[in-house]
N, C-alpha and C positions, 0 to 999 in steps of 0.2 A: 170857250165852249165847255171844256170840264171845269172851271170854275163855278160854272153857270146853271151845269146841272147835278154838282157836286151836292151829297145827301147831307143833310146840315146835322149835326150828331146834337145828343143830346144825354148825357151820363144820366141825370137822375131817372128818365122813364126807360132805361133799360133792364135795371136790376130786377125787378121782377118778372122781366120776361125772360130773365137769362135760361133759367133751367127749361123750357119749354123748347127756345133757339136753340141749345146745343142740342138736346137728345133728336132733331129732327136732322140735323147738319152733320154732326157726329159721324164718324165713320158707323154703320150699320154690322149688327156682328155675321151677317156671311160672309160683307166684302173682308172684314178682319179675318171670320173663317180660310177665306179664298187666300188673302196675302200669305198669311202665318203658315196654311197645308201647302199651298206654294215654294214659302223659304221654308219647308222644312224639306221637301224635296232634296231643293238646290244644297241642304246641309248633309242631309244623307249622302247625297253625292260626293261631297267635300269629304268627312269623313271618310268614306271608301277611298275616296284618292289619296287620303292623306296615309292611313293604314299601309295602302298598297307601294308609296312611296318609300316609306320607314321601313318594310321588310322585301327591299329590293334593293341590284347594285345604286340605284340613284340616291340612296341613304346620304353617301358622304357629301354631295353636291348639296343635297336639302339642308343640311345640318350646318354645313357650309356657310351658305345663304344667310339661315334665321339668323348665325351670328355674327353676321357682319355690320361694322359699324355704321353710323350714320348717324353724322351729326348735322346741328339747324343754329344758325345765330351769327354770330359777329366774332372779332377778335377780343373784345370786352367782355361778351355773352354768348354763352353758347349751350347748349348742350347734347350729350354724346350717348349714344346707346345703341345696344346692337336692336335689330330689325324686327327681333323678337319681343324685345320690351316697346317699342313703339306700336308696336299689335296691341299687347296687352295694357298697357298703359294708356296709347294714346287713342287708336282706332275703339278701343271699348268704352273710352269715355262716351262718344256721341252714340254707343249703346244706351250706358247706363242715363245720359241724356233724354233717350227717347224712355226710356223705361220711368224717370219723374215727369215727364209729361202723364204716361198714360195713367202715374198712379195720382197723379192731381185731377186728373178728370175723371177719374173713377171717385173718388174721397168727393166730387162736387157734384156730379150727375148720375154716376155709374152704380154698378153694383155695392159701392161703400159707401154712395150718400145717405143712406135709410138706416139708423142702428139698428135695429131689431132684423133688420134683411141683411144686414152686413156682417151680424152675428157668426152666422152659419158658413160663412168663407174663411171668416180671420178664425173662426176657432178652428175650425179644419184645418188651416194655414200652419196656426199655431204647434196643431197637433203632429202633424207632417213634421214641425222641423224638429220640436223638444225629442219626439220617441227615438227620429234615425238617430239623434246624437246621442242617445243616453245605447242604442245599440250597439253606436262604433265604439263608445268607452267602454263598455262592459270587454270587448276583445283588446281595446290599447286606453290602457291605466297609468301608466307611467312614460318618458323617456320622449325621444323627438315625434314617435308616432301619436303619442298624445295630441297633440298640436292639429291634428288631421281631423277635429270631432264635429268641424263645421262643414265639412265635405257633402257628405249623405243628406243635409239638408233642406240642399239647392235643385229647383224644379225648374226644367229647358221650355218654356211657352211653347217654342215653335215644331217642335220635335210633339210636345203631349196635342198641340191641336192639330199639326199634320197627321198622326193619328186615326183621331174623334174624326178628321173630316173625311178619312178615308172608309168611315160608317157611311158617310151621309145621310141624308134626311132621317135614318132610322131615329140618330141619338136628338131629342127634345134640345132646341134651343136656350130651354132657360136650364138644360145642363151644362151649355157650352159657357152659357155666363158664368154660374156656377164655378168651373174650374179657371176663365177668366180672371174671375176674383179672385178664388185660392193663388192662382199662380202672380196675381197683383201683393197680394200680403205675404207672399215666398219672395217675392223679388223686394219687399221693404225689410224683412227679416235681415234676408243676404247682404243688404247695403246695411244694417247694423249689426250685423259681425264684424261684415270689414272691417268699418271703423272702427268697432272697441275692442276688436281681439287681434286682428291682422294687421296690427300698425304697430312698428318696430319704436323705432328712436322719434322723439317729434323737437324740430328744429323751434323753436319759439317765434322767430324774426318772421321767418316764411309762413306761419300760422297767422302775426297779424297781418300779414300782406293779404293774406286768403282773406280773414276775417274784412279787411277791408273792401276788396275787392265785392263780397258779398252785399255789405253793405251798398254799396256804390249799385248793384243789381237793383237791390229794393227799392232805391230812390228813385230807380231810371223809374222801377212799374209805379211809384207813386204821383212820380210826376207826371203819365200817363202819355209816354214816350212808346210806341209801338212797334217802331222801324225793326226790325230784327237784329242791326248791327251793330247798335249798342249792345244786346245784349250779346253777341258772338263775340266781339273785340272781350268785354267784361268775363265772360265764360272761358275764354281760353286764356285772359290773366290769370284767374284764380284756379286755372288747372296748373300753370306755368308754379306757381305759388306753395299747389298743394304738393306738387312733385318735389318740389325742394324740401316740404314741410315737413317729410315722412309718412305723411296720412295718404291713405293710398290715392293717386288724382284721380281715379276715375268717380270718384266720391265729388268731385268737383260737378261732373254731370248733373248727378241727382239733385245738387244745389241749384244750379244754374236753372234746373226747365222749373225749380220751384217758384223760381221771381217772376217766370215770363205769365203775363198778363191772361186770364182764362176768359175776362167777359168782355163782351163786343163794347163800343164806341157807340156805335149808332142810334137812333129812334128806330124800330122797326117800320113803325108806322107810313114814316117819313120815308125812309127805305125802299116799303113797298111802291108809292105812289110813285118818286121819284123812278123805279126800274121799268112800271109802267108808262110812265111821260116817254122813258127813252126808246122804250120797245114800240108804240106807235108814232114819236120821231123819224125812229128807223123803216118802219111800214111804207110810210108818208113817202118818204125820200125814195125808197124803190117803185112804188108809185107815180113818183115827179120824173124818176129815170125812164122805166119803160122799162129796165133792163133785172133781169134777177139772176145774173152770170153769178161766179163765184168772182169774175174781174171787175165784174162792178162794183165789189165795195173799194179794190184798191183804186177805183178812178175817181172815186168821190170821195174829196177829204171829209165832208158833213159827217157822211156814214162811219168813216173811219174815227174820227171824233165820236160822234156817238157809241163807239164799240167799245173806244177807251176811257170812256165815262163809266160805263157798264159794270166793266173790268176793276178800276177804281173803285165804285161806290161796293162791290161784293169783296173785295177787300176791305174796306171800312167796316163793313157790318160782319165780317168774320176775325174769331179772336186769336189773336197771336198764337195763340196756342194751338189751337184746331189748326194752323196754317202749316206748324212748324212739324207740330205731331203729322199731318199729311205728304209733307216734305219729304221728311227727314225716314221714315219708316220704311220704305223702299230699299233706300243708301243702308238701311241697316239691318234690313231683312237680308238683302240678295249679296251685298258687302261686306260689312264689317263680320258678321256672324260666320260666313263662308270663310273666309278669310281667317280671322280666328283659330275656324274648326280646324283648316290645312297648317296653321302654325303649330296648333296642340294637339291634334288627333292621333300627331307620328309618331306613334308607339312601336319600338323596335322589340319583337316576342321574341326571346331567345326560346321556342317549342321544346325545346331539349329540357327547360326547368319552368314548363309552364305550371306543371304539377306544386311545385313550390313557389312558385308567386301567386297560384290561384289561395293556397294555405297557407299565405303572409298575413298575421294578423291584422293588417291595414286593410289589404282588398279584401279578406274575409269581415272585419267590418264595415266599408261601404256596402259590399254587397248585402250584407245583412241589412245594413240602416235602410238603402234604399229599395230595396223587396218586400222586407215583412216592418220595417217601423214608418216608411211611410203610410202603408194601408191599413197599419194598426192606428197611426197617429190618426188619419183624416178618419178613419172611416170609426174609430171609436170613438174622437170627441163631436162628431156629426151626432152619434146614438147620441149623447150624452144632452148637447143641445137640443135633439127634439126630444127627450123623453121628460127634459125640467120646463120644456115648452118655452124656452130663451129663445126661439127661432121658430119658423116652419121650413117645411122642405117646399123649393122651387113645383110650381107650378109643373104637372107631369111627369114629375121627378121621383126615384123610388130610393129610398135608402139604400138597394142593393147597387142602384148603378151609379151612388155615388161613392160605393166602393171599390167600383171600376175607375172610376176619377181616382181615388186612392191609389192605384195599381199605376196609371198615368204619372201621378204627379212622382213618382221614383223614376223617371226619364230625367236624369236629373245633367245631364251630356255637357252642355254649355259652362254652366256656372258655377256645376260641381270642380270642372276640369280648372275654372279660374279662381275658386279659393282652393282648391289643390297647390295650385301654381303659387299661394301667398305663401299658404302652412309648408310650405315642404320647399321650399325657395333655395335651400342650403343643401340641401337632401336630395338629389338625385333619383336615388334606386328605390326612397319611399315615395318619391313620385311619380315613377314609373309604375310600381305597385297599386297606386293609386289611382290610375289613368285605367292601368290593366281594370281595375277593380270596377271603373264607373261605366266601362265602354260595355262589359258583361252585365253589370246588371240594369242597366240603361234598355239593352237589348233586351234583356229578359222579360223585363216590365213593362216596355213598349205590345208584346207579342203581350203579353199574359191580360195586361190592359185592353187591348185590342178583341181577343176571346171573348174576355168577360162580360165586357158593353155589348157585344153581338148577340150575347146569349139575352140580355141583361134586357136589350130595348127589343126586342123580337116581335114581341105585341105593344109599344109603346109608338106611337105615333109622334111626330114632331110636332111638340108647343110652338 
């Protein structure tokens, strides 16, 4: 039966339908709206609990916990880490996972497939990271706190649109894109820091294991192998790989969602005809029964055979990517990121010198970088682009409230707090300082971003 009415594919008449299928199937940006202000919730939440953890008696239990070991392998192979580095290491890889999905579908359909429309995100992007950093260096110039100038960089997706959607309908959709993209070209920025600057010692042997393994990805998509398992097995060798390698693994992610497959298999054509043969198949057959129970379809194999034909051929005609990116986003909105935030958030304030760690020249340059150089960075190389005319502004979009996006994109919570954790790995009390520094002005810019847009879209209607 699914043989039979299985959609007969056909590579070469897809390709030019490709962009028209994905932007229609594509996640749509309110349900992204809805997911993201969703996990941002559930990340405030974490946060709070993590805060309230760290400066209560359950500190030593917490702290306890993160570092206890835990290891995974054999007597030949193994490896060993406390609970805290498999957070960071391992649970963020199938972050930065989903994070090269989204920037693959962005660079092919999204707000980066257009250069002249993509101009005005990546330079904004741009500007956001160069200013914070050249702000924290202006306060640490020399010694280990130098090492911290990637910190203020890094923009939190879920935290800046839980936010924007706590506006609702006020803030124009093609502003939501808008910061969308910035925070797509913030999160390609951040995965080349890691690499070039937050990578210690690099192992040779394990680098061509990686490099192998990569390769082995590329051939699976060339040979136009779909199954998701190849590529899972191949993605967590070349994580296994890049952990040995010194290069940080969760860099393994970003590689891995680059191989998986973006365009459908199918004929559309063929697709549609066939889902109609099966949908009055199915008509037919409840017709032939008499019966339209919900237990009629499990009494009738026909019907049930036809459902798994269905089911099958929308698999077929959907791309590994849009499948995984659907999957996976949930697990790493409401998980991994929760998760995370409770492992990193647990900042123990000794109040008695908060005075002196708020005026530690670290957190006083995150706080600087990410207050006034992220809104100087976006929101001046914005002016800059639309006044040489290299861009236009989005559709209902105003220059002012894309300086309110500026103000957002210094919510920098997430990822600022995981190249923290690279730069300051040896350092303790500059990372403390440094957690202190991101969680205050995170907060700050969140509230100050939040005003701004309210004021900002007041007579602007939703695009």
């Amino acid at each position: 039966m699914e043989s039979d009415n299985q959609v007969d594919c056909d590579k070469k008449s897809v390709f030019p339908f490709l962009e028209r299928t994905l932007k229609r199937t594509l996640t749509p940006i309110e349900e992204f709206l809805h997911r993201e202000s969703s996990s941002g919730i559930v990340l405030m939440i974490c946060v709070a609990a993590a805060l309230f953890i760290a400066n209560s008696r359950f500190y030593p239990a917490y702290d306890h916990f993160l570092h206890m070991k835990f290891t995974i392998g054999t007597a030949d192979f193994s490896i060993s880490h406390s609970i805290h580095h498999w957070i960071n290491d391992g649970l963020m890889a199938l972050f930065f996972f989903v994070i090269g999905l989204e920037v693959k579908r962005e660079i092919l359909i999204g707000e980066l497939s257009n250069l002249r429309q993509a101009i005005l995100p990546i330079g904004a992007a741009l500007g956001g990271m160069v200013v914070p950093a050249g702000f924290y260096l202006v306060f640490n110039q020399t010694g280990a706190a130098a090492h911290g100038w990637g910190i203020p960089m890094a923009t939190d997706i879920a935290f800046a649109v839980g936010i924007v959607a706590l506006l609702g309908s006020r803030v124009p959709h093609s502003l939501v894109a808008m910061l969308l993209a910035l925070a797509i070209v913030d999160d390609i920025g951040a995965v080349l820091v890691i690499a070039l600057f937050y990578t210690d010692t690099i192992h040779t042997g394990a680098l061509l294991y990686a490099a192998l393994c990569l390769v082995l990805l590329i051939v699976v998509n060339m040979m136009g192998i779909r199954k998701p398992l190849p590529y899972a097995v191949l993605g967590i060798l070349l994580w296994l790989a890049m952990m040995k390698s010194g290069v940080h693994a969760t860099l393994a992610g970003v590689l891995a969602a680059f191989t998986v497959p973006a365009r459908s298999s199918c004929n559309p054509d063929q697709f549609s005809s066939t889902i109609s043969y099966l949908a009055e198949d199915f008509k037919a057959q409840i017709g032939q029964s008499g019966a339209s129970s919900e237990l009629a379809v499990l009494r009738n194999s026909r019907k049930q055979g036809i459902l798994q034909s269905i089911e099958n051929n929308v698999h077929y005609m959907e791309s590994p990517l849009q499948r995984m990116e659907h999957a996976l986003h949930g697990w790493v909105s409401f998980l991994v990121i929760p998760v995370f935030a409770l492992a990193n958030a647990g900042i123990p304030i000794d109040f008695s010198r908060l005075d002196d760690i708020l005026l530690h020249p670290v957190t006083i340059g995150i706080m600087a970088g990410l207050l006034f150089g992220k809104v100087l960075g976006v929101g001046l190389c914005s002016w800059i682009i639309i006044k040489f005319r290299l861009s236009g502004l989005p559709r209902g979009v105003s220059l002012t409230q894309i300086v309110g996006i500026g103000f957002l994109a210094g919510v920098g919570f997430t990822m600022s707090i995981f190249i923290g954790s690279l730069a300051f790995a040896t350092h303790p009390e500059l990372l403390l300082n440094a957690k202190i520094g991101i969680v205050f002005a995170s907060l700050v810019a969140g509230i100050t971003g939040y005003v701004w847009l309210f004021i900002a879209t007041e007579n602007s209607p939703a695009a």
